[in-house]
C-alpha beads as a LAMMPS data file, in Angstrom:
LAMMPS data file: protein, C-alpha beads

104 atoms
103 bonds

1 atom types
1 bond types

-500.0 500.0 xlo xhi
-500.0 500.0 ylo yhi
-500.0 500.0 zlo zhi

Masses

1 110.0

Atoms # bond

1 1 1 123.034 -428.582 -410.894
2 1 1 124.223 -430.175 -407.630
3 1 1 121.576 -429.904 -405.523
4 1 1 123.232 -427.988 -402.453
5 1 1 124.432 -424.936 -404.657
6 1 1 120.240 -425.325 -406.126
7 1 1 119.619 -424.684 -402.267
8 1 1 121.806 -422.269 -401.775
9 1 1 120.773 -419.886 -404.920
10 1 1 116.983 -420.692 -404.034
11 1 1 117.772 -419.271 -400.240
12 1 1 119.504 -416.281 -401.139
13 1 1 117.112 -415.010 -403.563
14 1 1 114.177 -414.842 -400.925
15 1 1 111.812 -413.564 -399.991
16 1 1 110.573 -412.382 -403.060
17 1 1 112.065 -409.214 -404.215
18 1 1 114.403 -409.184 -401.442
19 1 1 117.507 -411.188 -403.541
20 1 1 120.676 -411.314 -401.799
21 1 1 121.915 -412.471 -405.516
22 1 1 120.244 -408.734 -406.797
23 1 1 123.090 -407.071 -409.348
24 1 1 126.203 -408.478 -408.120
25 1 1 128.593 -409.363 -410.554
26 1 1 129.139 -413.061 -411.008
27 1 1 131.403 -414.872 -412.967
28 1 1 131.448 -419.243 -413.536
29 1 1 134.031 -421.336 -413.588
30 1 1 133.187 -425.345 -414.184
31 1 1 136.123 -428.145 -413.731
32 1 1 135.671 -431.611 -414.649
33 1 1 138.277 -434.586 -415.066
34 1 1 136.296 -434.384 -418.765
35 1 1 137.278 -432.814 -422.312
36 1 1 135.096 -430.357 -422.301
37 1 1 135.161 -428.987 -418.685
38 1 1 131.619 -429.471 -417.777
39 1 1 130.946 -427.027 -420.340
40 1 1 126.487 -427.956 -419.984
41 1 1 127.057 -427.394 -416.272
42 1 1 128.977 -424.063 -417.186
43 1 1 126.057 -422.801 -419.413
44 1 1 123.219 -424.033 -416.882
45 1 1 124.549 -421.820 -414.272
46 1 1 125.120 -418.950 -416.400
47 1 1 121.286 -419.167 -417.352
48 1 1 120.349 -418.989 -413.734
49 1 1 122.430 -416.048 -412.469
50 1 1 120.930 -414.239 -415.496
51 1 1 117.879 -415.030 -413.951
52 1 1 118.829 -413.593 -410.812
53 1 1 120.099 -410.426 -412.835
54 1 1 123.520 -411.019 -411.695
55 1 1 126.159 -409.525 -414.534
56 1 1 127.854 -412.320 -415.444
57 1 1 130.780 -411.603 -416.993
58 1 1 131.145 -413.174 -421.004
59 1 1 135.031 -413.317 -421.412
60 1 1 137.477 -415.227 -420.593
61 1 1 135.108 -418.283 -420.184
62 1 1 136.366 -420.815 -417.795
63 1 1 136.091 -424.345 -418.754
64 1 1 138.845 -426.442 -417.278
65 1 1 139.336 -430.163 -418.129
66 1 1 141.481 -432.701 -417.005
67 1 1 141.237 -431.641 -413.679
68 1 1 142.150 -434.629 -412.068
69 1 1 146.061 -434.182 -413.412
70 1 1 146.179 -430.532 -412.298
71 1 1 147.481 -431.256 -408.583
72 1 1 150.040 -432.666 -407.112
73 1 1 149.907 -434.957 -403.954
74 1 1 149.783 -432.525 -401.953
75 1 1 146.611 -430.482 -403.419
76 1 1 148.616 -428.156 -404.828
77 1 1 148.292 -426.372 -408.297
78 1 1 151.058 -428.154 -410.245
79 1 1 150.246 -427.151 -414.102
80 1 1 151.487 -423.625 -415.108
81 1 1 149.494 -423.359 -417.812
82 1 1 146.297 -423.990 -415.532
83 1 1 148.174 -421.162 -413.034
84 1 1 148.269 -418.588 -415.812
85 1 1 145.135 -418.687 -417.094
86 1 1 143.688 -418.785 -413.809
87 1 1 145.238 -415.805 -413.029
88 1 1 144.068 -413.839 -416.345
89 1 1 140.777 -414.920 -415.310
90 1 1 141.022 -413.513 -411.720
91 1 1 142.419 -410.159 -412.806
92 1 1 139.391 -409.775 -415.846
93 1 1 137.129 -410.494 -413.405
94 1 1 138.579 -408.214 -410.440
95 1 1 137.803 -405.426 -413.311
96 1 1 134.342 -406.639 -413.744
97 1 1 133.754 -406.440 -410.544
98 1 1 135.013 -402.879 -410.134
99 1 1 132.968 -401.624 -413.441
100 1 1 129.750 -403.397 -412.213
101 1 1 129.712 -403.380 -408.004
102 1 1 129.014 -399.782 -408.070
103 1 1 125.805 -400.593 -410.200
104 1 1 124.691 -403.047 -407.578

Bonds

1 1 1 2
2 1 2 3
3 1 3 4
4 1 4 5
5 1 5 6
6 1 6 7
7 1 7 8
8 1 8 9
9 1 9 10
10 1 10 11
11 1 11 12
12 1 12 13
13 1 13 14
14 1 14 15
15 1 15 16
16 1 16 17
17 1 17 18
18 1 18 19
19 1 19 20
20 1 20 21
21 1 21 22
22 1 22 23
23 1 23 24
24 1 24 25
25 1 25 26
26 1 26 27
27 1 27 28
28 1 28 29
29 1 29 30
30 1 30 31
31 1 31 32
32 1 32 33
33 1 33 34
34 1 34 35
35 1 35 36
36 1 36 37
37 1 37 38
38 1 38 39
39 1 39 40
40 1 40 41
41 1 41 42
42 1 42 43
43 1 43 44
44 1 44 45
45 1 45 46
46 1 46 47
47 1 47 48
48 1 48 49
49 1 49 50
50 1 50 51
51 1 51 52
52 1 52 53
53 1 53 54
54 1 54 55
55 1 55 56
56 1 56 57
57 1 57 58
58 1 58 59
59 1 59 60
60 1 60 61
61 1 61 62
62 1 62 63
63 1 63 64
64 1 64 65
65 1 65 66
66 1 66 67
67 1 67 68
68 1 68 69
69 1 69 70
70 1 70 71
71 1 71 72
72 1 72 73
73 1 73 74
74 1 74 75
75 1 75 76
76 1 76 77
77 1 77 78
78 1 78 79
79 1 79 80
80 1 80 81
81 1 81 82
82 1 82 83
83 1 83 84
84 1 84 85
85 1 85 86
86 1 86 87
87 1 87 88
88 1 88 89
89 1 89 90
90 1 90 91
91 1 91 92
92 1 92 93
93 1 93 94
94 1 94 95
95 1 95 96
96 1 96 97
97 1 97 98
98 1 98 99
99 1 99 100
100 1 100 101
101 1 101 102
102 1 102 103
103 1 103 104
């Protein structure tokens, strides 16, 4: 785990039992220029937002590879594939969201 987002989990979730991190939903996404879409990386973070007791939401998991041919020059999305699945992932977890916030 990088060690800034390490720093940045370890800060919110202090002082002891005061967690910013506390029930909010969560949901990971991992990109690598990798096959398997830093898939370890994926499941290392999902291990410590259970931790936290952040809902983390199971499906659709988010492992994209080849992420150094998604953009064009100009930073831009440029594979429609890529778009659409993005998009299915942002609307499943706009739901999670609304069925877990409330339990926050």
């Amino acid at each position: 785990m990088p060690g800034a987002l390490k720093n940045a989990i370890d800060v919110g979730s202090r002082p002891k039992g005061q967690s910013a991190w506390e029930g909010k939903p969560c949901a990971i996404v991992s990109v690598a220029p990798g096959a398997i879409g830093a898939f370890g990386a994926n499941h290392h973070l999902r291990q410590s937002m259970v931790f936290l007791n952040m809902p983390a939401m199971q499906q659709p998991e988010a492992y994209i590879d080849g992420a150094d041919k998604l953009f064009d020059a100009e930073g831009n999305l440029a594979n429609d594939s890529t778009r659409a699945f993005m998009q299915k992932f942002l609307d499943a977890f706009a739901a999670w969201i609304d069925r877990n916030a409330a339990k926050a």
